[in-house]
ZADO-432975 format. One record per residue (C-alpha): x, y, z; residue number from 1; residue in one letter. Coordinates in Angstrom, 2 decimals, decimal comma. Each point is the difference from the previous one (the first is absolute). Last residue first. Example, Ala and Ser with C-alpha at 12.3 -4.5 7.8 and 13.67 -1.06 7.14 Angstrom:
% ZADO-432975
ATOM       c1       c2       c3  lumti  roti
ATOM    13,67    -1,06     7,14      2     S
ATOM    -1,37    -3,44     0,66      1     A
***
This chain:
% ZADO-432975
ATOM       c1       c2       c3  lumti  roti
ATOM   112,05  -132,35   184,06    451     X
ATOM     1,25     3,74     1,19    450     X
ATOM     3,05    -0,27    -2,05    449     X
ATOM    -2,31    -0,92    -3,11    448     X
ATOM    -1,91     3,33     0,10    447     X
ATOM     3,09     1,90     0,95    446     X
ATOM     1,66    -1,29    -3,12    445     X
ATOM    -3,06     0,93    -2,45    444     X
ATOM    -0,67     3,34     1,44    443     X
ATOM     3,92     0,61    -0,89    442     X
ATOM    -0,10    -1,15    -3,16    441     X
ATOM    -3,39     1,96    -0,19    440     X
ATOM     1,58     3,48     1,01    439     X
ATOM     3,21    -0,47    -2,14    438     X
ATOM    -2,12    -0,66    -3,38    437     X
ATOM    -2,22     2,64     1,23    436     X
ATOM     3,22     2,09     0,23    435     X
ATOM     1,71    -0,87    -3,37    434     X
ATOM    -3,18     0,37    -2,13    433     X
ATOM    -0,52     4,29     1,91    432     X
ATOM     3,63     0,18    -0,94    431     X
ATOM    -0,81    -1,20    -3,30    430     X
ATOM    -3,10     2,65    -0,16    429     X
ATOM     2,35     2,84     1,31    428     X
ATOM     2,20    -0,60    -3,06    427     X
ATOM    -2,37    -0,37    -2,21    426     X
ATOM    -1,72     3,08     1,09    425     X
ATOM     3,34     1,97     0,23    424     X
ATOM     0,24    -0,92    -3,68    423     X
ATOM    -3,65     1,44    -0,91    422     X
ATOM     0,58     3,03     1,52    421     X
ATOM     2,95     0,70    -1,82    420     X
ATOM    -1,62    -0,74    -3,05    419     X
ATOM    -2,70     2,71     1,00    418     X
ATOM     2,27     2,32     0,35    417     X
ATOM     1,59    -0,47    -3,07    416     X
ATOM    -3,08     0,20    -1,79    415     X
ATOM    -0,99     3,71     1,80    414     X
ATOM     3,28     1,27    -0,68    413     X
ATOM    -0,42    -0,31    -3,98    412     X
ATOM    -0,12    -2,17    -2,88    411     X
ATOM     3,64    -0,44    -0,26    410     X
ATOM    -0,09    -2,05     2,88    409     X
ATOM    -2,46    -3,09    -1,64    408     X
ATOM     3,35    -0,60    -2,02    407     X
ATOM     2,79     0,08     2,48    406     X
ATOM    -2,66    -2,12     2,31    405     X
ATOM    -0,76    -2,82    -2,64    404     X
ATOM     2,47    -2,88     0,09    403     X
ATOM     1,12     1,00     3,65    402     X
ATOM    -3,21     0,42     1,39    401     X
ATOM    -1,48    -3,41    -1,73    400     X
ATOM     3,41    -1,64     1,86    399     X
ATOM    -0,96     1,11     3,32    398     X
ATOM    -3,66    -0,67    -0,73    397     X
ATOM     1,03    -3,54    -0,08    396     X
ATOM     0,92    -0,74     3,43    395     X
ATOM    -3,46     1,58     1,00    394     X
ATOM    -1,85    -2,44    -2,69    393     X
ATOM     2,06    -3,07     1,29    392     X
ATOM    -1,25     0,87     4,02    391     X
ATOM    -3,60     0,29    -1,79    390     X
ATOM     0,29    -3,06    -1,68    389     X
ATOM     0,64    -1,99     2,88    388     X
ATOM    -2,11     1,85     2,72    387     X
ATOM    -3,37    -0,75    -2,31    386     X
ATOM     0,86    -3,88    -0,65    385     X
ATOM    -1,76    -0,72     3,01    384     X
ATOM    -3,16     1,76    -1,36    383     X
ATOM    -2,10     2,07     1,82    382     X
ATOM    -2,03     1,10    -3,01    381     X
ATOM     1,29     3,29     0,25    380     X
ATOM     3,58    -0,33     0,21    379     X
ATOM     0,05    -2,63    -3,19    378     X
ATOM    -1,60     2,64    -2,05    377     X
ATOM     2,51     1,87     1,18    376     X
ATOM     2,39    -1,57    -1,41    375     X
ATOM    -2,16    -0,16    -3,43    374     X
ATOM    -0,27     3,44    -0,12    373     X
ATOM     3,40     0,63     1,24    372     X
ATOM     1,52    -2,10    -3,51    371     X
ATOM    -2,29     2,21    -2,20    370     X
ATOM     1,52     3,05     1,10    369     X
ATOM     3,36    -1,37    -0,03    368     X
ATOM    -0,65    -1,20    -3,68    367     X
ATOM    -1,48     3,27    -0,29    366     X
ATOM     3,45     2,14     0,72    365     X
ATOM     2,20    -2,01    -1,54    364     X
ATOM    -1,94     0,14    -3,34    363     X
ATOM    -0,84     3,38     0,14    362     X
ATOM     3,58     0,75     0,72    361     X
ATOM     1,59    -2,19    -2,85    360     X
ATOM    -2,85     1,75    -2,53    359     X
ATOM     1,59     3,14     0,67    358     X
ATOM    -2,19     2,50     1,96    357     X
ATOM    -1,41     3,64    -0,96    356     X
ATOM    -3,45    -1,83    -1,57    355     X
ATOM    -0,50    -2,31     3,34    354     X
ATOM     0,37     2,88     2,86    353     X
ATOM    -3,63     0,45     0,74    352     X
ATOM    -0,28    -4,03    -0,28    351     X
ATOM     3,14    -0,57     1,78    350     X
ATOM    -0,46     2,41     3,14    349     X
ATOM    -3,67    -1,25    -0,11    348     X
ATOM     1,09    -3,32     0,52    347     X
ATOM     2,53     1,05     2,99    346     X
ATOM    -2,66     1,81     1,71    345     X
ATOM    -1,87    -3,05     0,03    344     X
ATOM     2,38    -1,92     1,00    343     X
ATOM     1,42     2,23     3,10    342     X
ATOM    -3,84     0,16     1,10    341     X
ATOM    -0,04    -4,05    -0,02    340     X
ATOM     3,04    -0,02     1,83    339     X
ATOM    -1,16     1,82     2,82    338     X
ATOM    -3,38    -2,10    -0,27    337     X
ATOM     1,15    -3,63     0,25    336     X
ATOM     2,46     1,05     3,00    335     X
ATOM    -2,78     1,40     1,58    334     X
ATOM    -2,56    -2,99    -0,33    333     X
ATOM     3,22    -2,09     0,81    332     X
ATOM     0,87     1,38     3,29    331     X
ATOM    -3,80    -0,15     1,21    330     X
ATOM    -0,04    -3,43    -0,97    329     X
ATOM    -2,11    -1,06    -2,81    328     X
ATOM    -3,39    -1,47    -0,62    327     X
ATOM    -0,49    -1,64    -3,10    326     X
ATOM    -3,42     1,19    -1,58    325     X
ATOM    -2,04    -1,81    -2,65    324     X
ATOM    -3,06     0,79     0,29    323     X
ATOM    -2,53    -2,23     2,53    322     X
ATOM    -3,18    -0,47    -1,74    321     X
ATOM    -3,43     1,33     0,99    320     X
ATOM    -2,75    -0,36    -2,32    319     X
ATOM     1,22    -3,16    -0,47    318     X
ATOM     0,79    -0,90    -3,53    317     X
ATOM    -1,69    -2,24    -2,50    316     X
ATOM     2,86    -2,28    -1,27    315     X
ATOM    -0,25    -0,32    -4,04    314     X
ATOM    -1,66    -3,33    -1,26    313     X
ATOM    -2,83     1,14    -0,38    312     X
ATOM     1,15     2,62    -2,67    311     X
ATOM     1,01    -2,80    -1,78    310     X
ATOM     2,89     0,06    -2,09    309     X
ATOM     0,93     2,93    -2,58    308     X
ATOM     0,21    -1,92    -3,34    307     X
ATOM    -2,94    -2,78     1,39    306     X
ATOM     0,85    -2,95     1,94    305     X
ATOM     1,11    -3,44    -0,72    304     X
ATOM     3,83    -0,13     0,74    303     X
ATOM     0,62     2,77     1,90    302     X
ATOM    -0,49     3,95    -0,71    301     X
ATOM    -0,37     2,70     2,79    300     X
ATOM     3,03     2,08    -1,20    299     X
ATOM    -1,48     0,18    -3,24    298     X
ATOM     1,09    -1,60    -3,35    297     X
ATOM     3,67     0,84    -1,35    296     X
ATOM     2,42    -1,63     2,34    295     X
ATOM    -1,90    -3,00     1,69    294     X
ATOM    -1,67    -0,73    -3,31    293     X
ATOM     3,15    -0,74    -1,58    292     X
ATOM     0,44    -2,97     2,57    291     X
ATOM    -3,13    -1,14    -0,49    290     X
ATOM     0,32    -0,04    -3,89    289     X
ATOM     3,83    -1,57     0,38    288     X
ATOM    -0,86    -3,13     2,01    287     X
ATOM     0,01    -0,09     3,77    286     X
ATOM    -1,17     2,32     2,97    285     X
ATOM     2,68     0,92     2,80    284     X
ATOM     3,06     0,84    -1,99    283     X
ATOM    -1,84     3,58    -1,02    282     X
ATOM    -1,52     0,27     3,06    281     X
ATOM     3,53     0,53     1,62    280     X
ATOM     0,65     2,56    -2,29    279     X
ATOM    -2,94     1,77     0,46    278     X
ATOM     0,48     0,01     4,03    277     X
ATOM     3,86     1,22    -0,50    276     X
ATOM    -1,27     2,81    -2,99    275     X
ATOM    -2,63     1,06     3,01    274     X
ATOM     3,14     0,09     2,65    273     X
ATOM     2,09     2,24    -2,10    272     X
ATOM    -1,11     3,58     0,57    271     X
ATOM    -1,53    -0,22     3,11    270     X
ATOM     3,35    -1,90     1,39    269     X
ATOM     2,42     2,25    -1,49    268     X
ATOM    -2,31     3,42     0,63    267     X
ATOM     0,11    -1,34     4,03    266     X
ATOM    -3,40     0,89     1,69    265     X
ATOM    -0,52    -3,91     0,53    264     X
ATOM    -3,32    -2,01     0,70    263     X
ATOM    -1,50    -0,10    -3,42    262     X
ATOM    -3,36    -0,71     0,67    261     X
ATOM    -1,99    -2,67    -1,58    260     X
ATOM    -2,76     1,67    -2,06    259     X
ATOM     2,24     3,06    -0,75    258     X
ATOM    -0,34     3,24     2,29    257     X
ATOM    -2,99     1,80     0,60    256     X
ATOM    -3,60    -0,39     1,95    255     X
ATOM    -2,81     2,07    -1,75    254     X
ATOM    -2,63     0,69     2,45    253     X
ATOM    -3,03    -1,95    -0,63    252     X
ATOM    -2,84     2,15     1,39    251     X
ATOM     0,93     2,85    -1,95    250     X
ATOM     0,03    -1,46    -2,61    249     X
ATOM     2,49     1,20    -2,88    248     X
ATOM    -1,37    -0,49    -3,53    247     X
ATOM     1,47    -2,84    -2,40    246     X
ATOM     0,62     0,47    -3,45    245     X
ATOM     1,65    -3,03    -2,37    244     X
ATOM    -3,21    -0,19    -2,62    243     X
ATOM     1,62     1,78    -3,20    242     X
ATOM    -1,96     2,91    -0,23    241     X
ATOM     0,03     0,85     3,58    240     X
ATOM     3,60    -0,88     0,59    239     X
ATOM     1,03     2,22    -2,60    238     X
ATOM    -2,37     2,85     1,20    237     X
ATOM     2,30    -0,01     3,08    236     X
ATOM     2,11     2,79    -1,74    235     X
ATOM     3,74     1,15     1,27    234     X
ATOM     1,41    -3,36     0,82    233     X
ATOM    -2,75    -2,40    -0,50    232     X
ATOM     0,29    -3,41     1,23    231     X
ATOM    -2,60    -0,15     2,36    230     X
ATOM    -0,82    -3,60     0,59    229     X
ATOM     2,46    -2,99     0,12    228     X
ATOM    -0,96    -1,41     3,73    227     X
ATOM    -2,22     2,44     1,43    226     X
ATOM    -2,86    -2,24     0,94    225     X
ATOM     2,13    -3,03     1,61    224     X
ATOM     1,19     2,93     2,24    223     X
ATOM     3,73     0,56    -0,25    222     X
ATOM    -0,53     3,83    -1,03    221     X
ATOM     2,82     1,82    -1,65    220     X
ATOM    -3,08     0,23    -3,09    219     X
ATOM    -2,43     1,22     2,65    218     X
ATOM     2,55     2,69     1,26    217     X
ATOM     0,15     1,28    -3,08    216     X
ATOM    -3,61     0,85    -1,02    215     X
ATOM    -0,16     1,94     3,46    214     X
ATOM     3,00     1,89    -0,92    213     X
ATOM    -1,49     1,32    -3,22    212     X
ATOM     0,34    -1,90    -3,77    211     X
ATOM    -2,64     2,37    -1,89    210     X
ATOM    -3,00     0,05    -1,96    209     X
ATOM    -2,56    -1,31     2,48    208     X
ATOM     1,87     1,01     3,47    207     X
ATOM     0,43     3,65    -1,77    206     X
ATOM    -4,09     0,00    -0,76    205     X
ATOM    -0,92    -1,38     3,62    204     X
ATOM     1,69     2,57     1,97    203     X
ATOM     3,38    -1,31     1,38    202     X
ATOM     0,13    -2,67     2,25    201     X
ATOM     2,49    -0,06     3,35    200     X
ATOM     2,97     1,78    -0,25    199     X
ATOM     2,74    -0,85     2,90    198     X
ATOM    -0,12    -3,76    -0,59    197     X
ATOM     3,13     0,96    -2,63    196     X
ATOM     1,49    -1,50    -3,40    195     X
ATOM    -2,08     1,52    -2,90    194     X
ATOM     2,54     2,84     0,87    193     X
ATOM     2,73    -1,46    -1,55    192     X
ATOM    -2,21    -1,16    -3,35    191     X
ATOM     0,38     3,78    -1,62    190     X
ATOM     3,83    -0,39     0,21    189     X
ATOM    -0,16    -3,06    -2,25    188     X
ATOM    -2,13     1,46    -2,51    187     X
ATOM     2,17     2,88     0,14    186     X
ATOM     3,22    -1,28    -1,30    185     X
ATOM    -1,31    -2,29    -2,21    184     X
ATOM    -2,68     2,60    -1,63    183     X
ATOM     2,85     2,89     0,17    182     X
ATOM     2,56    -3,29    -2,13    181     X
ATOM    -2,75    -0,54    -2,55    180     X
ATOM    -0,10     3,49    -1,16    179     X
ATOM     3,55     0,57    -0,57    178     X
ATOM     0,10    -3,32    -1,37    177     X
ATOM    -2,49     0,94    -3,05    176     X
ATOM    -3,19    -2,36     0,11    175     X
ATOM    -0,61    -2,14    -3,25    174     X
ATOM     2,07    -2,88     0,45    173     X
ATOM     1,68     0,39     2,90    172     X
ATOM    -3,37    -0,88     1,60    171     X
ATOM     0,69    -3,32    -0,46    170     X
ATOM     3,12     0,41     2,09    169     X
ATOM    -1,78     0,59     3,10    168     X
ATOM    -0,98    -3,27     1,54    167     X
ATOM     3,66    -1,53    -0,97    166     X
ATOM     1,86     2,88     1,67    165     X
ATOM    -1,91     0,34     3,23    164     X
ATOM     0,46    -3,80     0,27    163     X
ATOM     3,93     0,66    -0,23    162     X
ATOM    -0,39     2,38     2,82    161     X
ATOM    -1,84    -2,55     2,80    160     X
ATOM     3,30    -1,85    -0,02    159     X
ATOM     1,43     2,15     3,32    158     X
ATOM    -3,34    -1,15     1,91    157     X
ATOM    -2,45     2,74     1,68    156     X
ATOM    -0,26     0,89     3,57    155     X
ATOM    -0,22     4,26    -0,63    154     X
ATOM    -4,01    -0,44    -0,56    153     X
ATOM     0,07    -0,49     3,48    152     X
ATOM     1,11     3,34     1,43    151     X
ATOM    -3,13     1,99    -0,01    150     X
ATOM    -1,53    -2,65     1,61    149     X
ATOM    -1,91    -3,35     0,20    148     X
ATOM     1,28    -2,53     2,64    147     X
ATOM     0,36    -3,60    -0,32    146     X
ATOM     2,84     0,68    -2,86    145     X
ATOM     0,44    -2,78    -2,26    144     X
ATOM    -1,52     0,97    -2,55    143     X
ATOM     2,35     1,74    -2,21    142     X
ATOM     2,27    -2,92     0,47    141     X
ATOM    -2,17    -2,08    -1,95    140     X
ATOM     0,26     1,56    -3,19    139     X
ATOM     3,38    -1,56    -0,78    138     X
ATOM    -1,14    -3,83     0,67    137     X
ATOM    -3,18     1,48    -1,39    136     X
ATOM     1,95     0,02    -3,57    135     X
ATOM     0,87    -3,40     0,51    134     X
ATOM    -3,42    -1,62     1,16    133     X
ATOM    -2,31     2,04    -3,02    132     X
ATOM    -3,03     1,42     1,70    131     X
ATOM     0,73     2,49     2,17    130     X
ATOM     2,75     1,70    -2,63    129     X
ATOM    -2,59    -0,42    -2,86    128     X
ATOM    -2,69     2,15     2,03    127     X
ATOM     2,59     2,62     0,54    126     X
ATOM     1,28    -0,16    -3,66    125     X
ATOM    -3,75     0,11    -1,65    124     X
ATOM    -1,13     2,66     2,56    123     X
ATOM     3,58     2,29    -0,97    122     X
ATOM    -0,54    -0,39    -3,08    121     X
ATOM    -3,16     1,84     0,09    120     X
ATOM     1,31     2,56     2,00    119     X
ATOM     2,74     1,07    -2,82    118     X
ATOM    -2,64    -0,15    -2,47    117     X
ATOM    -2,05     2,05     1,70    116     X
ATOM     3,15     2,85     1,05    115     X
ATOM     1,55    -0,51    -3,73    114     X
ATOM    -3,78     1,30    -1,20    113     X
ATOM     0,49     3,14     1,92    112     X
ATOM     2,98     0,71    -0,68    111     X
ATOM    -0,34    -0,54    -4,10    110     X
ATOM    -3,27     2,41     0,57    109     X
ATOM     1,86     2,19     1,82    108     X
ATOM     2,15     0,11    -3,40    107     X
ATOM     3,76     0,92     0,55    106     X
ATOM     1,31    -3,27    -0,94    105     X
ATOM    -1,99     0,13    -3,16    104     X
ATOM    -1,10    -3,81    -0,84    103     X
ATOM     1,33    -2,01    -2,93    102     X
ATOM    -1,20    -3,32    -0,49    101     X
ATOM     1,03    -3,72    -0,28    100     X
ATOM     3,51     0,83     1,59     99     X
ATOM     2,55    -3,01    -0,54     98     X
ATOM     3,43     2,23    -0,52     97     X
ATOM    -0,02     3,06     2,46     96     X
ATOM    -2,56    -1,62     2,48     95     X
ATOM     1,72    -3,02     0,21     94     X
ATOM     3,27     1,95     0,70     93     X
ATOM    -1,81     2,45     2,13     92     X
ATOM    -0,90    -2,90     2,17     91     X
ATOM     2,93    -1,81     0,52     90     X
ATOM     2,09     3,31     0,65     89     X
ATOM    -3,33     0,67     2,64     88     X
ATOM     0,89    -3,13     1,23     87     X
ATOM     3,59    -0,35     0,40     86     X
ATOM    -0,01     3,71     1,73     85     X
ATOM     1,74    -1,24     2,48     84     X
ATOM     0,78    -3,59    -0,16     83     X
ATOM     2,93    -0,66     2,51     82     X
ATOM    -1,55     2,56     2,30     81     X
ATOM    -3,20    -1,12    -0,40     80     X
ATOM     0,45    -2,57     3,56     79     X
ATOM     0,74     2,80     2,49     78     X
ATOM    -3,78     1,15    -0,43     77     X
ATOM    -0,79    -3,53     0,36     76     X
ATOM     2,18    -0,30     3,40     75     X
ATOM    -0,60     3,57     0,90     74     X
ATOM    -3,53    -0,99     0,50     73     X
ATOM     0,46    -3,60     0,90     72     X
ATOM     1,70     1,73     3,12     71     X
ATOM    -2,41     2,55     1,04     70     X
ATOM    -3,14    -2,55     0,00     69     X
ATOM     2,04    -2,32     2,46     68     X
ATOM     0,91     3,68     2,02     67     X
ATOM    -3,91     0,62    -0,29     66     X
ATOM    -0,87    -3,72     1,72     65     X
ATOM     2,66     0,54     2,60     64     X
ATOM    -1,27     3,11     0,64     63     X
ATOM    -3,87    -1,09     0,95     62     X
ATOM    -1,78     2,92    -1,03     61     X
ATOM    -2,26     1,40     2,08     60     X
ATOM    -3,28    -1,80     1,12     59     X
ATOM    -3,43     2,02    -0,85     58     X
ATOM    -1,43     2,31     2,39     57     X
ATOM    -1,56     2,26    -3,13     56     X
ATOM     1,65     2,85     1,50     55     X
ATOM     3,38    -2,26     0,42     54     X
ATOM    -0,49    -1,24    -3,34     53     X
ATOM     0,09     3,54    -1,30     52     X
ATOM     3,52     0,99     1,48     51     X
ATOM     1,32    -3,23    -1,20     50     X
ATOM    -1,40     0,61    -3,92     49     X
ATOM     1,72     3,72     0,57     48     X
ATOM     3,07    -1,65     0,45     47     X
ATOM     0,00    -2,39    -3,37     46     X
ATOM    -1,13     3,02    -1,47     45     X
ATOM     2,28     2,25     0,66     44     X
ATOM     2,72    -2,25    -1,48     43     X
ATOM    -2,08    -0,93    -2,90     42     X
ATOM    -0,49     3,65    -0,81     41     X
ATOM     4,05     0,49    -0,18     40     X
ATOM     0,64    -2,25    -2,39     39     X
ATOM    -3,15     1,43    -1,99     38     X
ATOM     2,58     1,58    -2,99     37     X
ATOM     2,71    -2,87     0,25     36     X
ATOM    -2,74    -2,19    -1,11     35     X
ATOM    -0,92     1,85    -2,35     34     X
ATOM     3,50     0,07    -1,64     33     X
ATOM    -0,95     2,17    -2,67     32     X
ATOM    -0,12    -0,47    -3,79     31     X
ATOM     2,28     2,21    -2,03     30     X
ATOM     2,91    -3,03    -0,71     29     X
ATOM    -2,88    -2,16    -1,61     28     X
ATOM    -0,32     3,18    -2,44     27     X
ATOM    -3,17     1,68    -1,28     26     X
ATOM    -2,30     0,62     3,01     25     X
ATOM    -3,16     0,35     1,03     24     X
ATOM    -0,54     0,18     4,00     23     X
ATOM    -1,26     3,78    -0,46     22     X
ATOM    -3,07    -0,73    -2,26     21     X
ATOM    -1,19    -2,63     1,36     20     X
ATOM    -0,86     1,76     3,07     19     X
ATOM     0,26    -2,37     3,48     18     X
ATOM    -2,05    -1,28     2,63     17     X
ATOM     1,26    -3,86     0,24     16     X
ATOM    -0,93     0,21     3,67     15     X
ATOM     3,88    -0,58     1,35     14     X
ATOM     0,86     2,29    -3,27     13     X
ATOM    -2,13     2,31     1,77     12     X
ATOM     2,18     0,53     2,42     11     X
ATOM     2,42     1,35    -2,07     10     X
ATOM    -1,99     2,50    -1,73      9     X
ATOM    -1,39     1,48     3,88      8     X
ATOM     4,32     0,46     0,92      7     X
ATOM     0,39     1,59    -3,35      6     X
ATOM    -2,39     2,40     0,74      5     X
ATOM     0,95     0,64     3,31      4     X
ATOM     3,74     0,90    -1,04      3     X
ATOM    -1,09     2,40    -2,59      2     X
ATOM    -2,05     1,69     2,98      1     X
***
């Protein structure tokens, strides 16, 4: 029964549903890992959103598309090692010698406050990130995805941190960290499930107050009419009050991804590519206004236009588009997704692992980690490049194994297994490399004999 309980608390963290009184606490050290806590929720999730799509007859997901959102995942995850705990350090710092007030950290009304305040910044930085050219460079990889699901709030850029930091630290100076870093944790949890077609609208009164899934899906929407609305995170009265709301029609189907489509499912590309365009922009328009209007205005800004452009001037989209969707050989789909599983349990190896593990390890382990994201990235998208990095990545598990393996062995049977298992993959995989290699010479010859 104890074990229901907590199971019915944790998901509703996903909802927000939570007693003040019992998420209060007195030392940065005492607050949990939420994230950690409803780990297990997304997983279940993300399957249960297949099973309902196929009742509602909807398409499944596309698995290149969720292996692309997979990767920038662990990428950005992979990304606070260096800083851990940075922010909140940053935080209680301010917060320990700039405060304006004093607020009791175990007050509900202190919680409750933090969790308004909290939202509020969060409009005023979401709205700021669409409309200021650099900092949508970073946004933009969130919306990139042309399908909306459970796992799409997982493609986000590995800079989006530091603009967590600077939207919060005004708070710092009157809400206690502890406080603070539930209402960071949890506001972002609460926005994963605003990321589904599986929930239609809500009744009226929730769809008024509240960000919901229909809400969301307008403001991933490409349509000329959902261009910068719905910035809320938690509450959509923001965008009420401050004119940036947009409802969902039903007879204009939101259509998502980025107003010129990012054709490439490879983390390196997504993430880089919109600093590339910028850049080149930047050296396109003369004289030092113009060419500081490129990085701070909007996206849509030239020479003689408004802050954000003109919406005219933004491509109205079919109402049916063609996603991006490289097709790949049978041997390559599976090759993709073998490896993918090994990753993935690999990631959560470190992450379980992280607090038992010498910094050397950790940093072994998710520069690897990072390293087969982007590889197979390059798998994915059908790239030529895809066979060369992933014949280097094989050669250089062998030397990741040796670094780490007397370490990651004193954690147990199970991780020593699993090592094991990932060397004999490498080592069928470059046999697997050697053959093709062997079969298309030899295609090749007998294709020119015969001419």
């Amino acid at each position: 029964m104890d074990t229901l309980s907590e199971g019915v608390k944790r998901f509703g963290y996903l909802f927000y549903v939570m007693d003040p009184r019992a998420h209060n606490y007195e030392k940065i050290d005492e607050v949990k890992d939420y994230y950690k806590e409803v780990a297990p929720l997304f997983f279940f999730t993300v399957l249960l959103e297949q099973v309902v799509r196929f009742y509602q007859k909807k398409d499944f997901w596309r698995i290149s598309d969720t292996m692309s959102n997979t990767f920038h995942g662990f990428l950005m995850d992979l990304s606070k090692i260096p800083f851990k705990g940075a922010e909140v350090w940053v935080y209680a710092w301010i917060y320990k010698n700039y405060r304006l007030i004093d607020l009791p950290w175990d007050s509900p009304w202190t919680w409750i406050a933090c969790w308004f305040i909290t939202d509020f910044c969060y409009y005023w930085m979401h709205r700021m990130i669409h409309q200021v050219n650099i900092l949508w460079a970073i946004h933009e990889t969130h919306h990139t995805p042309e399908d909306m699901m459970f796992t799409s709030p997982m493609r986000n850029h590995i800079f989006l941190l530091p603009i967590h930091w600077i939207t919060y630290m005004p708070m710092a100076l009157a809400i206690p960290p502890t406080t603070y870093l539930v209402h960071y944790q949890i506001s972002i949890i609460y926005q994963y499930w605003l990321h589904t077609e599986i929930i239609g609208k809500l009744p009226a009164p929730v769809e008024f107050l509240l960000s919901t899934p229909s809400h969301h899906r307008a403001h991933h929407g490409r349509n000329r009419r959902y261009i910068d609305k719905n910035f809320g995170g938690f509450l959509i009265i923001w965008d009420r009050i401050f004119g940036t709301f947009e409802a969902e029609d039903p007879d204009e189907k939101p259509l998502y991804g980025c107003t010129t489509q990012m054709k490439s499912y490879n983390p390196l590309v997504v993430q880089t590519q919109p600093f590339i365009n910028l850049w080149k922009r930047f050296w396109e328009y003369e004289g030092i206004e113009n060419k500081l209007s490129v990085i701070f205005k909007g996206p849509g800004w030239s020479p003689g236009k408004p802050w954000t452009g003109n919406i005219e001037d933004i491509p109205h989209p079919a109402p049916h588009f063609e996603k991006y969707d490289p097709q790949l050989p049978f041997w390559g789909k599976l090759y993709t997704f073998i490896h993918f599983v090994f990753l993935v349990n690999a990631y959560f190896m470190l992450a379980l692992n992280m607090p038992f593990t010498t910094k050397t390890t950790i940093g072994i382990s998710a520069a690897f980690i990072s390293y087969s994201c982007i590889s197979l990235g390059f798998m994915i998208d059908n790239s030529r490049y895809g066979p060369h990095f992933e014949i280097s990545r094989c050669l250089l598990y062998f030397l990741v194994d040796k670094l780490i393996f007397s370490e990651v062995r004193r954690f147990g049977i199970v991780p020593a297994i699993v090592m094991h298992a990932n060397k004999t993959l490498s080592i069928l995989s470059l046999a697997f490399w050697i053959l093709l290699y062997l079969y298309e010479s030899l295609r090749k010859f007998y294709k020119e004999k015969n001419l």
